[in-house]
LOSE-943924 format. One record per residue (C-alpha): residue number from 1; residue in one letter; x negated, y, z negated. Coordinates in steps of 0.5 Angstrom, whole numbers, always signed. Example, Ala and Ser with C-alpha at 12.3 -4.5 7.8 and 13.67 -1.06 7.14 Angstrom:
REM LOSE-943924
1 | A | -25 | -9 | -16 $
2 | S | -27 | -2 | -14 $
This chain:
REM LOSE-943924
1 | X | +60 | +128 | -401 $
2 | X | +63 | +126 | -394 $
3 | X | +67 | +120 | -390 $
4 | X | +67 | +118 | -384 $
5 | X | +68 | +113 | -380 $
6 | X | +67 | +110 | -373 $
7 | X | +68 | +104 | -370 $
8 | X | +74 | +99 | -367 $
9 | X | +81 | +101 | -369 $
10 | X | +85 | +96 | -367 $
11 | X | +81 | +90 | -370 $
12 | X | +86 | +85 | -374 $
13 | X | +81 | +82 | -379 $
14 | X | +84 | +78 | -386 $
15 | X | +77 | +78 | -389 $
16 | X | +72 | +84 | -388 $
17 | X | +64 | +84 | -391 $
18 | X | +63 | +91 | -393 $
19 | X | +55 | +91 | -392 $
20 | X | +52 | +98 | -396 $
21 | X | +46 | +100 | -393 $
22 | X | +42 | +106 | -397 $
23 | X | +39 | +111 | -392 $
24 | X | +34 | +116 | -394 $
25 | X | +31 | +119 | -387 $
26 | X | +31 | +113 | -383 $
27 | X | +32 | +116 | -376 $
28 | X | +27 | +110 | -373 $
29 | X | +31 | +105 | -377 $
30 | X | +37 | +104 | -375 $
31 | X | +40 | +104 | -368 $
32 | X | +35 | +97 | -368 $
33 | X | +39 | +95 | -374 $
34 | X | +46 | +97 | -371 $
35 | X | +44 | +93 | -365 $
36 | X | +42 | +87 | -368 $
37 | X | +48 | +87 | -373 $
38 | X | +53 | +88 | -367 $
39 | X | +49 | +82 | -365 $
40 | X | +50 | +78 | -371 $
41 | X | +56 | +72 | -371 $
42 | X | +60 | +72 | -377 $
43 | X | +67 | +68 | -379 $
44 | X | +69 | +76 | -382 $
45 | X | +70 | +82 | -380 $
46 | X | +64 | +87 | -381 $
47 | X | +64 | +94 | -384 $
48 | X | +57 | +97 | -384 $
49 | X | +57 | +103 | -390 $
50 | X | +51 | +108 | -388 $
51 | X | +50 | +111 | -395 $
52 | X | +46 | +118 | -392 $
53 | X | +42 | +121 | -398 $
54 | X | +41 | +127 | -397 $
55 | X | +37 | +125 | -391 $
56 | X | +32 | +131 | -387 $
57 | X | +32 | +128 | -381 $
58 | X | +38 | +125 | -376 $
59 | X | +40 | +119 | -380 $
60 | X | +46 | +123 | -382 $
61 | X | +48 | +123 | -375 $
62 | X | +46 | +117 | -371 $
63 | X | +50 | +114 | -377 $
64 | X | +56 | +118 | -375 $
65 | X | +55 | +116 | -368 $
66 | X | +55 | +110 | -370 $
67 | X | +55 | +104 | -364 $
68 | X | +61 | +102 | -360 $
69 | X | +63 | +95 | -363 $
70 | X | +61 | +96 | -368 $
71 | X | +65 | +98 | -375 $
72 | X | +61 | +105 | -378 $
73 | X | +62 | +108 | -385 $
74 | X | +58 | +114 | -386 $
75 | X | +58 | +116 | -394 $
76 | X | +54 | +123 | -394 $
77 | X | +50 | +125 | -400 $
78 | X | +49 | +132 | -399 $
79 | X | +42 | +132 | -403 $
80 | X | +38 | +126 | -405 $
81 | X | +39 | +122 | -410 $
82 | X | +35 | +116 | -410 $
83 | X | +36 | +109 | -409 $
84 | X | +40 | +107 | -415 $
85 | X | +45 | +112 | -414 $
86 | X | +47 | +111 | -406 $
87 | X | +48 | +103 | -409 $
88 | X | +52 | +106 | -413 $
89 | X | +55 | +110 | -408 $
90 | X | +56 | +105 | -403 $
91 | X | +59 | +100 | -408 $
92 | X | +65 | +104 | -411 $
93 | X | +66 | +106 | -403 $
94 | X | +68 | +99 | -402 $
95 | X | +71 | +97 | -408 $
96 | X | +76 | +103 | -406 $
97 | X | +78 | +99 | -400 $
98 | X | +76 | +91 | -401 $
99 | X | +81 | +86 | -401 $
100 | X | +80 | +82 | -408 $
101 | X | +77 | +76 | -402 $
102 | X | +73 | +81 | -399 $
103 | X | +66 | +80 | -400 $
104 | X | +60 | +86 | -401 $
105 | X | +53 | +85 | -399 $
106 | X | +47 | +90 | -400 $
107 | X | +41 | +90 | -394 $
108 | X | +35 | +95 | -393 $
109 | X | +37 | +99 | -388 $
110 | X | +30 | +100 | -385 $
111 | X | +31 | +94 | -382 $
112 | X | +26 | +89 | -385 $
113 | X | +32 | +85 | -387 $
114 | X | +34 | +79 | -382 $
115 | X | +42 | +81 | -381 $
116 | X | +43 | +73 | -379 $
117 | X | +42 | +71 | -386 $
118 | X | +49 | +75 | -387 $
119 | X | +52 | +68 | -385 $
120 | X | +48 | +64 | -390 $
121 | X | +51 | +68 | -395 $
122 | X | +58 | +69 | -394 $
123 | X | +57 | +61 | -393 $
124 | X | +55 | +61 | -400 $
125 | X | +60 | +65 | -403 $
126 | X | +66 | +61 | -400 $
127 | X | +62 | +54 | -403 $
128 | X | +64 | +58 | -410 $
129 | X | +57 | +63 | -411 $
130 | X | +59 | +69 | -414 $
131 | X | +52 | +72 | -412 $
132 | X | +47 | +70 | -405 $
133 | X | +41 | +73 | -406 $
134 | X | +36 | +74 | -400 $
135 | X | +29 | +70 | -404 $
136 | X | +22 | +70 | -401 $
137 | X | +20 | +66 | -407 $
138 | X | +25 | +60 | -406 $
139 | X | +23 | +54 | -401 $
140 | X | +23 | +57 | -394 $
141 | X | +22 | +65 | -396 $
142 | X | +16 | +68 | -394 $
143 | X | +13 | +75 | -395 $
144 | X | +6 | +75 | -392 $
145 | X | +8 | +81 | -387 $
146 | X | +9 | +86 | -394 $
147 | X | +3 | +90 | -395 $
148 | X | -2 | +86 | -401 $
149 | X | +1 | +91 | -406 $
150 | X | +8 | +90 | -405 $
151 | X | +7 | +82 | -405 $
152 | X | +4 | +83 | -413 $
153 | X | +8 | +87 | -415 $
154 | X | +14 | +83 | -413 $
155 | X | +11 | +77 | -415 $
156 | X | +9 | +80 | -422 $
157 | X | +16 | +83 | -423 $
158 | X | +19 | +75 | -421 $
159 | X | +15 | +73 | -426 $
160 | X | +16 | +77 | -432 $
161 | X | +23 | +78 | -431 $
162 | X | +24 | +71 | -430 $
163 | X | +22 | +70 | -437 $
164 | X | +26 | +75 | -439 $
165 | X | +32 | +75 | -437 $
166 | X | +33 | +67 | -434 $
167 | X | +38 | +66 | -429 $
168 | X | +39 | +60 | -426 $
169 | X | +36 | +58 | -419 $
170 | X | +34 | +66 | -418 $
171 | X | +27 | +66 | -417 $
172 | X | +27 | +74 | -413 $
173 | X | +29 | +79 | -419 $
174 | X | +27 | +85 | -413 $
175 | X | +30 | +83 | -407 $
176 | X | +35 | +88 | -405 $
177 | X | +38 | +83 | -400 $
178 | X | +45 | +80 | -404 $
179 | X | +52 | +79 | -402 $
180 | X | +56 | +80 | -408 $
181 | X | +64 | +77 | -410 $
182 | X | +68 | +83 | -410 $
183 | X | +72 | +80 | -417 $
184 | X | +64 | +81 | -419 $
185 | X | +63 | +87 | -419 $
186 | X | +70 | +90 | -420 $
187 | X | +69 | +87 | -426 $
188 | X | +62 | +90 | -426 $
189 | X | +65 | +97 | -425 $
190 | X | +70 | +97 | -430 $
191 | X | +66 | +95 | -435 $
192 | X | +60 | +100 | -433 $
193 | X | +64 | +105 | -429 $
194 | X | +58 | +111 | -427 $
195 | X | +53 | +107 | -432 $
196 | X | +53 | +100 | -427 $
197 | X | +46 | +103 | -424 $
198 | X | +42 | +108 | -427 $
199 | X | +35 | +108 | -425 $
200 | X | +34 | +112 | -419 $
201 | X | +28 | +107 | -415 $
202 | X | +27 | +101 | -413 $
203 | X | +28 | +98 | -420 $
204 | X | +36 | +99 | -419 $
205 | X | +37 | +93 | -416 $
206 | X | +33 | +89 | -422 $
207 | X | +38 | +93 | -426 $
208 | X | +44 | +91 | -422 $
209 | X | +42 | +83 | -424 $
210 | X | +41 | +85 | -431 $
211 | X | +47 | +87 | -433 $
212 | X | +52 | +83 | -428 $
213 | X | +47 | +76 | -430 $
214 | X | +52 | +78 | -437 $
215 | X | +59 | +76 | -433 $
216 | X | +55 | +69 | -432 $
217 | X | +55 | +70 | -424 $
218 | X | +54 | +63 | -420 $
219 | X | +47 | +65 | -415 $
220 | X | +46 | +62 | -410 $
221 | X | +39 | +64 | -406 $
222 | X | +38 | +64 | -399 $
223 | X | +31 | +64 | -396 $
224 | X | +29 | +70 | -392 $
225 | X | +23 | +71 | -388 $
226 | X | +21 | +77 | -390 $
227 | X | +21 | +82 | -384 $
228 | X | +17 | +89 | -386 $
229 | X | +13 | +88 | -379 $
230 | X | +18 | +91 | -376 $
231 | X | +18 | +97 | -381 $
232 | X | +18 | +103 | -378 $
233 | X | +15 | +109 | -382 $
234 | X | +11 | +110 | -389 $
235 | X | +14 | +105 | -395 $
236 | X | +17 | +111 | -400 $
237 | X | +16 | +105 | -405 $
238 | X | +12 | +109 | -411 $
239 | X | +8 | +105 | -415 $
240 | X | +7 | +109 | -421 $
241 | X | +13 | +110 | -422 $
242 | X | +17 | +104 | -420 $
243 | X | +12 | +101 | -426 $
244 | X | +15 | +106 | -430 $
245 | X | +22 | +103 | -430 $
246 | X | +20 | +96 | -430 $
247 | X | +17 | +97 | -436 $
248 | X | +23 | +102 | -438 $
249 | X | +28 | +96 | -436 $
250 | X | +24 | +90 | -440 $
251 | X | +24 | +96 | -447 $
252 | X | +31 | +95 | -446 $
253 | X | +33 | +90 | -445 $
254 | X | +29 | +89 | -452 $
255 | X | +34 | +94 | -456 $
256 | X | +41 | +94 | -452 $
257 | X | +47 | +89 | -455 $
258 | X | +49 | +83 | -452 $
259 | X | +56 | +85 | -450 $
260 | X | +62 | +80 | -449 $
261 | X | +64 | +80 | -442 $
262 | X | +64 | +73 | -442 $
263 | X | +71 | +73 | -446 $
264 | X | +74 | +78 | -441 $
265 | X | +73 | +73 | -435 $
């Protein structure tokens, strides 16, 4: 696994979000998305984390070239390894350099989530949330731009979840859009270590809520309008499988013991 880094080198910045964007062949995708994120108003410093997963395209080195006025990080992983190890990558990359007031957000990096919903979430991790997530479910979200099977399974994951692991004010259990207070998953990280995220699909940001919900978080969710329109290339979402951890998620979370991080904070 390698490091590089491109972007201004003489910004002073008190505060930094560490934004984690996991990359598999996402070549279409990300100029658009450096571009929009230069061109996104925040209160701190942005730093963006491309974690390339093992891509076979020219993720790696547009990454690596990044986009000048803009703060690129490039974590290499020299084979894929799915999503949930590239979260996990991507979060102890900035961990490693996060100031305890710094804040640590996940987004797509397909460019299906709006970078302009960063400010929103910083607002509310300031105002005293722990984690802000990106909903499609609460008042002013919407998903209709996702294909009819992605909208049901999201939806159908909302419901079941939201039975089973209730968390209150959190209505999207699967939207990988978050920002989170470093102190969170600090504590997250040394309390789970390499074990924080296990699942290798899209049901490893399910399993992130449900161990951190054990810290007794305060979430905030922020409407998000959902952009897969703008989508380029084939969803790599596989249903059969993405079913399986979910289920695999629900069993469990049936047998595992409670374990007592409330009295750690």
């Amino acid at each position: 696994m390698g490091l590089k880094s491109r972007g201004p080198k003489s910004l002073v910045q008190t505060r930094t979000l560490h934004l984690v964007l996991p990359a598999y062949n996402e070549e279409d995708s990300l100029r658009p998305l450096f571009e929009r994120l230069r061109r996104t108003e925040l209160p701190i410093h942005l730093k963006a984390w491309v974690i390339d997963d093992g891509s076979i395209d020219q993720t790696a080195a547009i990454a690596s070239e990044g986009l000048e006025g803009l703060d690129v990080q490039l974590v290499k992983h020299p084979v894929n390894q799915g999503l949930g190890r590239a979260v996990q990558t991507g979060i102890r990359a900035a961990l490693r350099v996060a100031s305890s007031d710094d804040i640590i957000a996940i987004m797509d990096a397909d460019n299906t989530h709006d970078p302009a919903l960063l400010d929103a979430m910083i607002t509310a991790i300031d105002a005293g949330a722990d984690l802000a997530v990106s909903s499609r479910f609460t008042p002013g979200g919407d998903d209709t731009t996702a294909p009819p099977f992605r909208r049901l399974l999201s939806r159908g994951a909302a419901t079941v979840f939201s039975r089973l692991i209730a968390i209150e004010d959190l209505h999207d259990f699967t939207c990988g859009y978050r920002a989170y207070r470093v102190s969170l998953l600090r504590r997250a990280t040394e309390y789970w270590g390499d074990s924080l995220v296990t699942e290798q699909g899209f049901a490893c940001m399910v399993e992130l809520l449900m161990k951190l919900r054990h810290l007794q978080p305060r979430v905030v969710e922020v409407p998000m309008v959902l952009q897969y329109d703008l989508k380029q290339g084939a969803s790599k979402l596989k249903l059969a499988l993405t079913l399986r951890q979910y289920a695999k998620l629900v069993l469990r979370e049936q047998i595992t013991p409670v374990p007592d991080l409330a009295a750690r904070n």
